[in-house]
DOPA-783319 format. One record per residue (C-alpha): residue number from 1; residue in one letter; x, y negated, z negated. Coordinates in steps of 0.001 Angstrom, whole numbers. Layout:
<sites>
<site num="NUM" residu="a" xx="X" yy="Y" zz="Z"/>
...
</sites>
This chain:
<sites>
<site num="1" residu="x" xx="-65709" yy="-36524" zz="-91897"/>
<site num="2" residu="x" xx="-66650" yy="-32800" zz="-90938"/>
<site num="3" residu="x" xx="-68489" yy="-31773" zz="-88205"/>
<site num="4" residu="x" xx="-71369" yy="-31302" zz="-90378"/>
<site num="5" residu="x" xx="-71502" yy="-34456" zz="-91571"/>
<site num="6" residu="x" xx="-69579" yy="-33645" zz="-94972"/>
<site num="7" residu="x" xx="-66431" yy="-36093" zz="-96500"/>
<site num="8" residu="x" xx="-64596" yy="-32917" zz="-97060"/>
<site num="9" residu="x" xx="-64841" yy="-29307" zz="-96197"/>
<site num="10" residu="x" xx="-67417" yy="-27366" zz="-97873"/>
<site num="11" residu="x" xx="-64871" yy="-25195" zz="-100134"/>
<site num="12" residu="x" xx="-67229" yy="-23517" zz="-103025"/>
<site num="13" residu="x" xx="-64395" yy="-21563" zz="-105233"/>
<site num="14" residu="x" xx="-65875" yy="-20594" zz="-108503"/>
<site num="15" residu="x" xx="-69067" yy="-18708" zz="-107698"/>
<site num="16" residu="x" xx="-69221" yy="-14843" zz="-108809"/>
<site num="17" residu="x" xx="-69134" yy="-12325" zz="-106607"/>
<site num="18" residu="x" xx="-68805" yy="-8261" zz="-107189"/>
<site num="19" residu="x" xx="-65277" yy="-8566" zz="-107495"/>
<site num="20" residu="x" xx="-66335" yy="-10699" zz="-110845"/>
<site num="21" residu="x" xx="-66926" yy="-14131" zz="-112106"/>
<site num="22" residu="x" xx="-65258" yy="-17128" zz="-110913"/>
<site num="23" residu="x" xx="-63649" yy="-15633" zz="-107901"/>
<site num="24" residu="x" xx="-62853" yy="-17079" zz="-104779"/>
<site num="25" residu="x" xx="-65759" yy="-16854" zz="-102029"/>
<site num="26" residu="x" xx="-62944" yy="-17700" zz="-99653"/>
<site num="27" residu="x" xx="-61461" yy="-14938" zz="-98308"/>
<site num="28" residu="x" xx="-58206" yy="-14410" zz="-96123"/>
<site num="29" residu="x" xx="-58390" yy="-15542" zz="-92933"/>
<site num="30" residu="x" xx="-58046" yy="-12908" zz="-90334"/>
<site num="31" residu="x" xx="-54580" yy="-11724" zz="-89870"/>
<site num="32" residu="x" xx="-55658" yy="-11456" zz="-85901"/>
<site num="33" residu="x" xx="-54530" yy="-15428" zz="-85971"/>
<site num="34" residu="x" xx="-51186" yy="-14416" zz="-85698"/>
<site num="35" residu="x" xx="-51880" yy="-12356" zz="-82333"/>
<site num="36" residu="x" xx="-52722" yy="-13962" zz="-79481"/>
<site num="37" residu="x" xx="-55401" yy="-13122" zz="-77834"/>
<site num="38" residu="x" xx="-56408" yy="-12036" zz="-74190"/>
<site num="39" residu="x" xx="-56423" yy="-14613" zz="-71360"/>
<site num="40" residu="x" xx="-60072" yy="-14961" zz="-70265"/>
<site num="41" residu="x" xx="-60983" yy="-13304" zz="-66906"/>
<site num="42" residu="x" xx="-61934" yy="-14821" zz="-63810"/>
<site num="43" residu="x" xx="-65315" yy="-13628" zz="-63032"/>
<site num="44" residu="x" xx="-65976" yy="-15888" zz="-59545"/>
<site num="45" residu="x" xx="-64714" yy="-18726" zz="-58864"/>
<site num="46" residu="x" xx="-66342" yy="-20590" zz="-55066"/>
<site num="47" residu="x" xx="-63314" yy="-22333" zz="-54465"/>
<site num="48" residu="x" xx="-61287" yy="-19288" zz="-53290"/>
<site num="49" residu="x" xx="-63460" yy="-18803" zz="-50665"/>
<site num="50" residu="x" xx="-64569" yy="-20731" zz="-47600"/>
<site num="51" residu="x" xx="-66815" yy="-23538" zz="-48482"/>
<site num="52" residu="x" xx="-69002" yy="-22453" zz="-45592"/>
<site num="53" residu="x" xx="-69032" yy="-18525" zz="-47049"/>
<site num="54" residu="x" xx="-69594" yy="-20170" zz="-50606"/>
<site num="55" residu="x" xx="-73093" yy="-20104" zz="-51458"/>
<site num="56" residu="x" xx="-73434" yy="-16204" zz="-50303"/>
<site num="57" residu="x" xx="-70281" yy="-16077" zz="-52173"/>
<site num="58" residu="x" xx="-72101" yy="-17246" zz="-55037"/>
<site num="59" residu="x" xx="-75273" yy="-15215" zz="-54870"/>
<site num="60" residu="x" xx="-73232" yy="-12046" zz="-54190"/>
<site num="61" residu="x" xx="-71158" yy="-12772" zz="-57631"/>
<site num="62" residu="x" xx="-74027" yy="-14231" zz="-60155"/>
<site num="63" residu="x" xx="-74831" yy="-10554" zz="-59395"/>
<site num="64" residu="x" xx="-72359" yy="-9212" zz="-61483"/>
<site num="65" residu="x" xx="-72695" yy="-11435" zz="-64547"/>
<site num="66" residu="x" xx="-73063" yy="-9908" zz="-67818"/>
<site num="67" residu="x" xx="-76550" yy="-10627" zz="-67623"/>
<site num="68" residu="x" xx="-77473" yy="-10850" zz="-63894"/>
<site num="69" residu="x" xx="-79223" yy="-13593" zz="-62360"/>
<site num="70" residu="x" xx="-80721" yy="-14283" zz="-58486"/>
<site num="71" residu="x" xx="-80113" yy="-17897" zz="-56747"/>
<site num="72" residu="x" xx="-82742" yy="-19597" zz="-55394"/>
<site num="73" residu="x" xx="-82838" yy="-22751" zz="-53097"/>
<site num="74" residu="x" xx="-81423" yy="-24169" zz="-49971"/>
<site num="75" residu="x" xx="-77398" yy="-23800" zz="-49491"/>
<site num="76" residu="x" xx="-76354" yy="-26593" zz="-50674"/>
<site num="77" residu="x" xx="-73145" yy="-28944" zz="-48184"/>
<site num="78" residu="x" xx="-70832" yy="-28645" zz="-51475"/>
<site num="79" residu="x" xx="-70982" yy="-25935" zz="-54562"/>
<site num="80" residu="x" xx="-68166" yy="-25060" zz="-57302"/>
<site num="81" residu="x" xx="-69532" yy="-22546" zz="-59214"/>
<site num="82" residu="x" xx="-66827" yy="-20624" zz="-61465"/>
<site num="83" residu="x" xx="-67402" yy="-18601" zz="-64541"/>
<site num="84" residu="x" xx="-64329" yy="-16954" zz="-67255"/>
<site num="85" residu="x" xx="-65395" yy="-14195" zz="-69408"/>
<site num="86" residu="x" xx="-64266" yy="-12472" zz="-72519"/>
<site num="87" residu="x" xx="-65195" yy="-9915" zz="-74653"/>
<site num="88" residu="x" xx="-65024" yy="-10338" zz="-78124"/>
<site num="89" residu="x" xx="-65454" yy="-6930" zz="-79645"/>
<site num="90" residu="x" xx="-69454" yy="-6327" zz="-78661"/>
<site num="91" residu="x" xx="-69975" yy="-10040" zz="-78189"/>
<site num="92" residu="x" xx="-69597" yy="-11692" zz="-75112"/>
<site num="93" residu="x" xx="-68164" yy="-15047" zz="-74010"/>
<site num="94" residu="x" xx="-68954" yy="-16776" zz="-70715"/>
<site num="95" residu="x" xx="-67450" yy="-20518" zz="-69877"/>
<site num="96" residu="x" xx="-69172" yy="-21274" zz="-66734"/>
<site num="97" residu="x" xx="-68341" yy="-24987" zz="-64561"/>
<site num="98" residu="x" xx="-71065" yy="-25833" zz="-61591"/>
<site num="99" residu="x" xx="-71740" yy="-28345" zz="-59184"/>
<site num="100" residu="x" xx="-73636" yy="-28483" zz="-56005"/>
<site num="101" residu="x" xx="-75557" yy="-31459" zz="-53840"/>
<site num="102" residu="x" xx="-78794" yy="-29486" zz="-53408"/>
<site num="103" residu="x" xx="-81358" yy="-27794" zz="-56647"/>
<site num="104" residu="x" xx="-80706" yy="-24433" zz="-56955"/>
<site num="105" residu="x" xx="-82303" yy="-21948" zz="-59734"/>
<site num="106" residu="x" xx="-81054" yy="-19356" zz="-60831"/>
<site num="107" residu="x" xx="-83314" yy="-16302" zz="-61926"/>
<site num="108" residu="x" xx="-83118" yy="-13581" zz="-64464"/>
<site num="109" residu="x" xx="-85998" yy="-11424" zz="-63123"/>
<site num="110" residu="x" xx="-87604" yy="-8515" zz="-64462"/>
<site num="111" residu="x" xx="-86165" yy="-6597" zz="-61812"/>
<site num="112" residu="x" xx="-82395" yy="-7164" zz="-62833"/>
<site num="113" residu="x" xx="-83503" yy="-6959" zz="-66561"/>
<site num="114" residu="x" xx="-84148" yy="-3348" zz="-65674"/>
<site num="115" residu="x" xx="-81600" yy="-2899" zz="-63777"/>
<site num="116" residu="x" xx="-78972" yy="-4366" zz="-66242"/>
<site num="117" residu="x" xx="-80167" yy="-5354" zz="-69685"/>
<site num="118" residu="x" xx="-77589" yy="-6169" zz="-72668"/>
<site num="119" residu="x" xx="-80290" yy="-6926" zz="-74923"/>
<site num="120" residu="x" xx="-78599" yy="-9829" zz="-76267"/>
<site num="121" residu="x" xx="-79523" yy="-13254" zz="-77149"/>
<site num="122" residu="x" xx="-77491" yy="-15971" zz="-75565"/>
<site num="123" residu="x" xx="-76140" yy="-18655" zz="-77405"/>
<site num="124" residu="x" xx="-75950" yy="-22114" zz="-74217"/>
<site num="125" residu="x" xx="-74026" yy="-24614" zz="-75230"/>
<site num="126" residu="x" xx="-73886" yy="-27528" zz="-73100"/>
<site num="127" residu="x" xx="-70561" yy="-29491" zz="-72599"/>
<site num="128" residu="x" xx="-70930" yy="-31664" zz="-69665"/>
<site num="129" residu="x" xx="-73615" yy="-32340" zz="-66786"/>
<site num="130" residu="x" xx="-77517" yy="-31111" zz="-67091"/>
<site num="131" residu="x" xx="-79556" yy="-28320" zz="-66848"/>
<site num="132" residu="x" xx="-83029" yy="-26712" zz="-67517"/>
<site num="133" residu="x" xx="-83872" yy="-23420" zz="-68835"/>
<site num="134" residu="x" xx="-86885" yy="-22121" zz="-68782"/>
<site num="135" residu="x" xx="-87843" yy="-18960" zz="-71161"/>
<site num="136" residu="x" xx="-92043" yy="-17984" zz="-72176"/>
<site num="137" residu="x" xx="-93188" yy="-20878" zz="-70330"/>
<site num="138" residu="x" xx="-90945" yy="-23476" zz="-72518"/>
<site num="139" residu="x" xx="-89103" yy="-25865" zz="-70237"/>
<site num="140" residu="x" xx="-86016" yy="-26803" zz="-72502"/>
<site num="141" residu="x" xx="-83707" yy="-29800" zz="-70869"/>
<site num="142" residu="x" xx="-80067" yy="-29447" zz="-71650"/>
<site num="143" residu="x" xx="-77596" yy="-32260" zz="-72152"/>
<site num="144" residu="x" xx="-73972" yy="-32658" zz="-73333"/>
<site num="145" residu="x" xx="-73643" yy="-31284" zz="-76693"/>
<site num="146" residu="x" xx="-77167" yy="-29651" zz="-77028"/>
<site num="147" residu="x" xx="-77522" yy="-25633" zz="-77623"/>
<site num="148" residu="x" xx="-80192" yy="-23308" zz="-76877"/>
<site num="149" residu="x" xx="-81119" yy="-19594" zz="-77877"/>
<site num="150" residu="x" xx="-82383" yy="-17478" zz="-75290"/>
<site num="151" residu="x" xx="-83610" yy="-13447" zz="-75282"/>
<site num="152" residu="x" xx="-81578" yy="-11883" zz="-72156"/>
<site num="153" residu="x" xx="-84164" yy="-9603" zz="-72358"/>
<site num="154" residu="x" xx="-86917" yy="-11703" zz="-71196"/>
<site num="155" residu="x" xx="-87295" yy="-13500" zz="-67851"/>
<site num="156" residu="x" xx="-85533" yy="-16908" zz="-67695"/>
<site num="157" residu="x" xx="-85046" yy="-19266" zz="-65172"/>
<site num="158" residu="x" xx="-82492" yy="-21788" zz="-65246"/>
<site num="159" residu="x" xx="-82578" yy="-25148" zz="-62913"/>
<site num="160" residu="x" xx="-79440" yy="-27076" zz="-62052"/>
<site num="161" residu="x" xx="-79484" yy="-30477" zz="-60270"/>
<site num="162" residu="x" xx="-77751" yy="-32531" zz="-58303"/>
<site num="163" residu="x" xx="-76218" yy="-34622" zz="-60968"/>
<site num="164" residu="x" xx="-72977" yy="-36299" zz="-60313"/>
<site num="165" residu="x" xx="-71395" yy="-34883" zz="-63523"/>
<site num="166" residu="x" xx="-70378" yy="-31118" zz="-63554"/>
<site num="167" residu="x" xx="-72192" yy="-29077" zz="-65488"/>
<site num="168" residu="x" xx="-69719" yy="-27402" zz="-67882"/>
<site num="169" residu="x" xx="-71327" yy="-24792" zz="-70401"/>
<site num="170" residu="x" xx="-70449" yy="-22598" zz="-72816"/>
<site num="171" residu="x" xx="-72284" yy="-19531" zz="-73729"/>
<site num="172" residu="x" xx="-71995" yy="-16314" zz="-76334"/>
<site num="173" residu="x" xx="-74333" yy="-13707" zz="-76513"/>
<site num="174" residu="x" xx="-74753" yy="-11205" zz="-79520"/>
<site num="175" residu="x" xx="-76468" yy="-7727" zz="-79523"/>
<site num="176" residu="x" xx="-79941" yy="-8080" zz="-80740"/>
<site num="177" residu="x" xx="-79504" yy="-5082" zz="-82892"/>
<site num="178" residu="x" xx="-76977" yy="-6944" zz="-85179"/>
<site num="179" residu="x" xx="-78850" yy="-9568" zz="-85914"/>
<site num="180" residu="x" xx="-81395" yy="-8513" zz="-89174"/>
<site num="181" residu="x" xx="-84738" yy="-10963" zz="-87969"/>
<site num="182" residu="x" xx="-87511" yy="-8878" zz="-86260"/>
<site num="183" residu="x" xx="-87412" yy="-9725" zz="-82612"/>
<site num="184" residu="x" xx="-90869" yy="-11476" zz="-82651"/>
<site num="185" residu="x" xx="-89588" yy="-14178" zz="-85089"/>
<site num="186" residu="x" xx="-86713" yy="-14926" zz="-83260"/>
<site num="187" residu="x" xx="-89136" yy="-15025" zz="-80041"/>
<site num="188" residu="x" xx="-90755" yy="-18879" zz="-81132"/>
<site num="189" residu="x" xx="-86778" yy="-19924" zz="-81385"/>
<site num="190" residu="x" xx="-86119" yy="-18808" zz="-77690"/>
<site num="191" residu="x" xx="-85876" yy="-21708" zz="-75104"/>
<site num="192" residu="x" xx="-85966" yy="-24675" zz="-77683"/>
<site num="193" residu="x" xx="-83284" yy="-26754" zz="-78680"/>
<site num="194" residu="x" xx="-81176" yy="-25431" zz="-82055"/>
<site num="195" residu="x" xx="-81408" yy="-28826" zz="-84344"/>
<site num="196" residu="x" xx="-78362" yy="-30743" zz="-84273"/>
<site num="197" residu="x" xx="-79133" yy="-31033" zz="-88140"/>
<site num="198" residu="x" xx="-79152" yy="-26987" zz="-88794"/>
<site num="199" residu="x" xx="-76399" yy="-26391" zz="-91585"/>
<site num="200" residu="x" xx="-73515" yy="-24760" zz="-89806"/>
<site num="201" residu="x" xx="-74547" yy="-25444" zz="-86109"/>
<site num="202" residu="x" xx="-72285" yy="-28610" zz="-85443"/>
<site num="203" residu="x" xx="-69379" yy="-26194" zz="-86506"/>
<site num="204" residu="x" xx="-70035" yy="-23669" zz="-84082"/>
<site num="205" residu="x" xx="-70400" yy="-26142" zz="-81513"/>
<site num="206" residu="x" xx="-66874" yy="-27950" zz="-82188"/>
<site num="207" residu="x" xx="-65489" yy="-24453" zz="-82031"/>
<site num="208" residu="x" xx="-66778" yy="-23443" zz="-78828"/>
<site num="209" residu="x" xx="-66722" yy="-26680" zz="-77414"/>
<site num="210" residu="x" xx="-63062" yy="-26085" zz="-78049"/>
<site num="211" residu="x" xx="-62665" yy="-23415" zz="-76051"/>
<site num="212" residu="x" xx="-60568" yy="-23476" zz="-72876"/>
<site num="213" residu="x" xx="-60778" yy="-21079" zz="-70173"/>
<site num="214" residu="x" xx="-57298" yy="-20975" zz="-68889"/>
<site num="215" residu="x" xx="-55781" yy="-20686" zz="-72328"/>
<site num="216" residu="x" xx="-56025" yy="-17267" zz="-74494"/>
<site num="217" residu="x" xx="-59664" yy="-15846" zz="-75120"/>
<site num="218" residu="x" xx="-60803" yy="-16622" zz="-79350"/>
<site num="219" residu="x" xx="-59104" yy="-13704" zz="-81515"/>
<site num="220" residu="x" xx="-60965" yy="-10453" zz="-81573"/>
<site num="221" residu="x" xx="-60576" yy="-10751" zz="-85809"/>
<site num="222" residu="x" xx="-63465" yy="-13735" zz="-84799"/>
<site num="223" residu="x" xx="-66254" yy="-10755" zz="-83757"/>
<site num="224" residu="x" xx="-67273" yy="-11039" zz="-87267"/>
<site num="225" residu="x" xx="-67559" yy="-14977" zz="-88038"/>
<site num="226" residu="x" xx="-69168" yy="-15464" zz="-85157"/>
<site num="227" residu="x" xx="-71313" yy="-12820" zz="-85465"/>
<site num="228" residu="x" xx="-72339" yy="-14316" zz="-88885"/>
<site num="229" residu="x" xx="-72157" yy="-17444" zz="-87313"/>
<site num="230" residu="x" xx="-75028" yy="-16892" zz="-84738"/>
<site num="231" residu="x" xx="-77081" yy="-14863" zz="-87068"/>
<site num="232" residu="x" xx="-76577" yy="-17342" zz="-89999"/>
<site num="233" residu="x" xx="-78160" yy="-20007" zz="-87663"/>
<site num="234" residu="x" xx="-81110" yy="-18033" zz="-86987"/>
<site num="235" residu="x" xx="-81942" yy="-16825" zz="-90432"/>
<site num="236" residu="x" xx="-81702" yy="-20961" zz="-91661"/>
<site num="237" residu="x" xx="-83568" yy="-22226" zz="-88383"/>
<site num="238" residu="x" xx="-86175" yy="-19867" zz="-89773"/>
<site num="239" residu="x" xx="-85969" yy="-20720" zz="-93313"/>
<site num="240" residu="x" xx="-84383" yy="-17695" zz="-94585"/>
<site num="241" residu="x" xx="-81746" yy="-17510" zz="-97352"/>
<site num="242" residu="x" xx="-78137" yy="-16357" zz="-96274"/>
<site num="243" residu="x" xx="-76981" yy="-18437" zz="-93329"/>
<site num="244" residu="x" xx="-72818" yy="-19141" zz="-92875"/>
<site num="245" residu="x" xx="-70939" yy="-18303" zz="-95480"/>
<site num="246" residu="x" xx="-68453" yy="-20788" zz="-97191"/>
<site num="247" residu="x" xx="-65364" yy="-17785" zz="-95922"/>
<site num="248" residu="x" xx="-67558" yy="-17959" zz="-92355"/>
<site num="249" residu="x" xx="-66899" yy="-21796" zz="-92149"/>
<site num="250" residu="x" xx="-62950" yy="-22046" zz="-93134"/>
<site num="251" residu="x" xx="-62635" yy="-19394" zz="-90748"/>
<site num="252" residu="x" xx="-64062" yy="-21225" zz="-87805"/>
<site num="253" residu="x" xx="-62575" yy="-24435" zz="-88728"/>
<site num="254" residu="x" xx="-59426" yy="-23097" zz="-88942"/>
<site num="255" residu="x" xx="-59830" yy="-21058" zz="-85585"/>
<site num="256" residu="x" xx="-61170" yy="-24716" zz="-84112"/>
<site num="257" residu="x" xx="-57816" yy="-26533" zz="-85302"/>
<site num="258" residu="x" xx="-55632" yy="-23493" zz="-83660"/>
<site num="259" residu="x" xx="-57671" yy="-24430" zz="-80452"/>
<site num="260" residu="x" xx="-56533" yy="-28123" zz="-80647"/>
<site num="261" residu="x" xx="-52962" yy="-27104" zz="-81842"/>
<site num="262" residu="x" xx="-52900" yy="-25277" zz="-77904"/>
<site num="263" residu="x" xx="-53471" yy="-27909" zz="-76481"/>
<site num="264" residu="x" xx="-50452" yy="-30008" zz="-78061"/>
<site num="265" residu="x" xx="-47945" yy="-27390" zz="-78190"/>
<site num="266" residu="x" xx="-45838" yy="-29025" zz="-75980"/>
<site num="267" residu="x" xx="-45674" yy="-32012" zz="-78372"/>
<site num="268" residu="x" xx="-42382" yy="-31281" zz="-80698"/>
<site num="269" residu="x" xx="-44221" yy="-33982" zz="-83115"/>
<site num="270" residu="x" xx="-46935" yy="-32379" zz="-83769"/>
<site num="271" residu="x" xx="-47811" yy="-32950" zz="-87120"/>
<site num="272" residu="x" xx="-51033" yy="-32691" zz="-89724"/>
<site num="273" residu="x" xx="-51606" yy="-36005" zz="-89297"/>
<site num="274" residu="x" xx="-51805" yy="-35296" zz="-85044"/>
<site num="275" residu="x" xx="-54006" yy="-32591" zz="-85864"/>
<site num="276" residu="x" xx="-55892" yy="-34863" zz="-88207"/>
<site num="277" residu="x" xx="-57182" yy="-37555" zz="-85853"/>
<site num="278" residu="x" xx="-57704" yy="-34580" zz="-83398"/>
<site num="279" residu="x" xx="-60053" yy="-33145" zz="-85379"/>
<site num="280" residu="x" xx="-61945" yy="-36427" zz="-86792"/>
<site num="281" residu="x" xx="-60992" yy="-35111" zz="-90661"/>
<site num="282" residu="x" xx="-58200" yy="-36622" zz="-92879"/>
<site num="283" residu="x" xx="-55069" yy="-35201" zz="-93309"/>
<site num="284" residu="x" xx="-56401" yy="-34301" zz="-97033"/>
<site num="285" residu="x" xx="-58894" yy="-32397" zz="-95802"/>
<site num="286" residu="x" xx="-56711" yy="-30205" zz="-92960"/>
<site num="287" residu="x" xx="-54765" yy="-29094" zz="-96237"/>
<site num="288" residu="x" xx="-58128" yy="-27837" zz="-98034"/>
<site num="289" residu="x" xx="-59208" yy="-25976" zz="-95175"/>
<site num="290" residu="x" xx="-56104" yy="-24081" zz="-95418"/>
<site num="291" residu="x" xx="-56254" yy="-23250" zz="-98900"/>
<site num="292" residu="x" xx="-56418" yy="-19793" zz="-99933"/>
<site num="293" residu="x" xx="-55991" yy="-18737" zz="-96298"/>
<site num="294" residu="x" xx="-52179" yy="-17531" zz="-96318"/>
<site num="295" residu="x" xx="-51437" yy="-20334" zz="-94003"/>
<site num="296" residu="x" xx="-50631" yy="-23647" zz="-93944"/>
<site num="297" residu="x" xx="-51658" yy="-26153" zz="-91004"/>
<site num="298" residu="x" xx="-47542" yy="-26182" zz="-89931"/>
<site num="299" residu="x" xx="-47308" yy="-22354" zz="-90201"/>
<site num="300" residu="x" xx="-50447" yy="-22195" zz="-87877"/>
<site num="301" residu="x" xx="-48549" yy="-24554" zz="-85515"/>
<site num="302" residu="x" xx="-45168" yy="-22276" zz="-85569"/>
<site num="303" residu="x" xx="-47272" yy="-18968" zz="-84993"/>
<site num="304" residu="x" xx="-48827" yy="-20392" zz="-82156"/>
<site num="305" residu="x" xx="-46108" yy="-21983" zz="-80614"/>
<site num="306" residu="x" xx="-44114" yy="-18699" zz="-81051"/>
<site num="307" residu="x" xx="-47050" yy="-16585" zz="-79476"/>
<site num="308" residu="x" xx="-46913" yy="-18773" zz="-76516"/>
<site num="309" residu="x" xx="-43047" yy="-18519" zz="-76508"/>
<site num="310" residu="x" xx="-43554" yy="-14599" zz="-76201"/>
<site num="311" residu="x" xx="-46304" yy="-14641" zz="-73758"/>
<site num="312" residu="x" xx="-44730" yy="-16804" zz="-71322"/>
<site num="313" residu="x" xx="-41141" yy="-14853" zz="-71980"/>
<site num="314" residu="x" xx="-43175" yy="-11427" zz="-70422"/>
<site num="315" residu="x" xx="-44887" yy="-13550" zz="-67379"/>
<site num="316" residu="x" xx="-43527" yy="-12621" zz="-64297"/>
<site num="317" residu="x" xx="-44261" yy="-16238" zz="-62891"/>
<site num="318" residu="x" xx="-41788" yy="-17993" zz="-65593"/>
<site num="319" residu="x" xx="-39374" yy="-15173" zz="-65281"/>
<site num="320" residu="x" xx="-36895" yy="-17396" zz="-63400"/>
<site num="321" residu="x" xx="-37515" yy="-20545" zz="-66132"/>
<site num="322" residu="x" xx="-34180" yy="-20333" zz="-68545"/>
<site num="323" residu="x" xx="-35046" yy="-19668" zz="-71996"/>
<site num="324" residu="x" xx="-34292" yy="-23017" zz="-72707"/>
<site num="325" residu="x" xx="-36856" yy="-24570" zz="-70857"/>
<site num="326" residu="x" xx="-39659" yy="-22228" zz="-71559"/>
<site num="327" residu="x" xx="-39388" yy="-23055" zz="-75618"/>
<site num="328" residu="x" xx="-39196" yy="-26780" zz="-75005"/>
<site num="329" residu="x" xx="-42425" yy="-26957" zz="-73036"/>
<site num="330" residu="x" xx="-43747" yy="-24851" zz="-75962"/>
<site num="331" residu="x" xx="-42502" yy="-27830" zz="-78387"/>
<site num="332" residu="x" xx="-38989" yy="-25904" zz="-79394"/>
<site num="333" residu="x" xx="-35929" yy="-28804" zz="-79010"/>
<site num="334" residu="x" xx="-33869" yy="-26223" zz="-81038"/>
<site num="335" residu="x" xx="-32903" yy="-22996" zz="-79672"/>
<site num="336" residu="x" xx="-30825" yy="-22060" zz="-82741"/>
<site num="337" residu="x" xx="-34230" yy="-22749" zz="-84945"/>
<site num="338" residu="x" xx="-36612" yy="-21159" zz="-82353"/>
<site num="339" residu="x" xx="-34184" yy="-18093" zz="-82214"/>
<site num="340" residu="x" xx="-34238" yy="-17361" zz="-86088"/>
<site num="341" residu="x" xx="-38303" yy="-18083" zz="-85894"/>
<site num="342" residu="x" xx="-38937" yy="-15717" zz="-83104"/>
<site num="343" residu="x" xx="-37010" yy="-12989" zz="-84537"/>
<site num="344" residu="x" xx="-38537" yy="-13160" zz="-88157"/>
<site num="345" residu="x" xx="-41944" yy="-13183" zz="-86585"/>
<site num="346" residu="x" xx="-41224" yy="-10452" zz="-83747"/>
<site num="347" residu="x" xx="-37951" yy="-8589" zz="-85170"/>
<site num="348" residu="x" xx="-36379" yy="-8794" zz="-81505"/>
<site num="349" residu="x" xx="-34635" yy="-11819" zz="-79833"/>
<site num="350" residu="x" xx="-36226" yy="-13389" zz="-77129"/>
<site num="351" residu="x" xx="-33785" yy="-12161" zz="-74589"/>
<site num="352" residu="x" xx="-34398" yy="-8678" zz="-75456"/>
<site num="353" residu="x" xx="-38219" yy="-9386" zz="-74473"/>
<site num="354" residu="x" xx="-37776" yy="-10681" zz="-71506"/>
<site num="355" residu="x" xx="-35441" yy="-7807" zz="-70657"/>
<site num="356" residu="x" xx="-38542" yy="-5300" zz="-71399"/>
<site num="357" residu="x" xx="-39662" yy="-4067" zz="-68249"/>
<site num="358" residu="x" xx="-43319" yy="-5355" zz="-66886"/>
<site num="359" residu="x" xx="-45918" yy="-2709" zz="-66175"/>
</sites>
């Protein structure tokens, strides 16, 4: 079963294009999936400070978010508030965790909209925990697994309680200029919930959902999916033609299964039928999302492990770790195998990288 509700992956081969008739929709997927991406920055984190200095800590550093914000309330005894970002080409990526044992509410005024203003809408996706935003007077409530649209450059006003569960969110924001709806359509959209039933929106969720924020930031060669992604949502959620494109979805599922396939690497059985159950789909259906992609689920497996492998190889915190070791906590139980792998995919040997000098 897909994420959207499908037996199989939506797959739609023999439609015509302007290349001519019965072409593939599907296109390549990105060759960026065989880079690995940037780690995701730190942008605060309270628990590196005092936890008496913590809550000015906090209302210094929700300062400097992408889109700035004020905190309101009493300090609260105990408050994690931490926050990754990434950039992904002009789109941004924030992964924020927060707890506290006193309301706060945090405030995007009009004053910090002039004084920094993206002009953006945000994509929230809720993973854990609850929270309220507040945009043109519409209270929205969000729980685990809802998603909201909101206009960063509009006041906003976002409540978070004292709930026992962290609050664990995920958020992307998109220029307003790339996505082709006039601004006062989009404006009804803005602090409601995005139907769970909106073709396409369960995707994006698994992918972000998927998302970790100590492990490599999505591939740059995503800008454009999830670009088409966001905007794809907005056009159907208004009833326009054009939303995700058949090439749009492999793409993300595909980018969704490498984010599971992180998490195992250190599993030297990882196998489709793992990756299967991981992903709620049958192993049938793992193989059709790969097809005319230039990959195969296995290949995507040995890229990533061998990314990993090379990262790890130039860290100057696993420089004392013998080779060895480092490629069997990566899933490698063969150094003769991972040797000829790393040097077809790299043209070096892995000694040779770590012997490269670290800037």
């Amino acid at each position: 079963m897909s994420a959207d509700g499908r037996s199989e992956p939506l797959l739609v081969r023999s439609q015509s294009s302007r290349d001519g008739p019965n072409r593939s929709t599907i296109g390549r997927v990105p060759s960026g999936f065989e880079v690995s991406g940037a780690t995701m920055q730190m942008l605060y984190d309270t628990r590196t400070v005092h936890p008496l200095d913590r809550y000015d800590y906090y209302q210094a550093a929700s300062g400097t978010e992408p889109a700035p914000v004020a905190v309101d309330g009493r300090a609260p005894g105990r408050l994690l508030a931490v926050m990754s970002t990434a950039r992904i080409g002009d789109l941004e990526l924030e992964h924020v965790t927060w707890s506290a044992d006193a309301q706060l509410v945090t405030r995007r005024t009009q004053r910090f909209i002039q004084a920094r203003d993206p002009e953006c809408y945000r994509v929230f996706l809720s993973a854990d925990g609850v929270m309220i935003g507040e945009q043109e007077g519409r209270p929205v409530p969000l729980r685990a697994g809802d998603m909201a649209l909101f206009d960063l450059s509009s006041p906003c006003d976002c409540t978070h309680g004292t709930e026992p569960t962290r609050m664990r969110a995920v958020m992307l924001s998109i220029p307003r200029s790339q996505v082709p709806v006039p601004r006062a359509a989009v404006r009804p959209l803005t602090s409601t919930h995005v139907p769970r039933a909106l073709p396409g929106r369960s995707l994006l969720a698994q992918f972000l959902l998927g998302l970790d924020p100590t492990l490599p930031a999505p591939d740059p060669a995503l800008e454009d999916v999830l670009r088409e992604s966001v905007t794809g949502l907005i056009r159907v959620w208004l009833g326009l033609p054009s939303g995700i494109s058949p090439r749009t979805r492999q793409t993300l599922w595909i980018a969704h299964l490498g984010n599971l396939i992180r998490r195992r690497l250190g599993d030297p059985g990882l196998d489709v039928e793992q990756l299967a159950r991981a992903a709620n789909l049958s192993p049938r259906s793992v193989h059709l999302l790969f097809r005319g992609s230039g990959l195969t689920p296995m290949r995507l497996v040995k890229q990533l492990r061998l990314n990993e492998c090379h990262r790890s190889l130039l860290d100057p915190a696993t420089a004392g770790t013998p080779i060895k070791d480092l490629i069997a906590a990566h899933g490698y139980l063969r150094p003769d195998q991972f040797a000829r792998d790393f040097r077809q995919q790299f043209g070096v040997s892995a000694s040779q990288v770590r012997a490269r000098p670290t800037r």
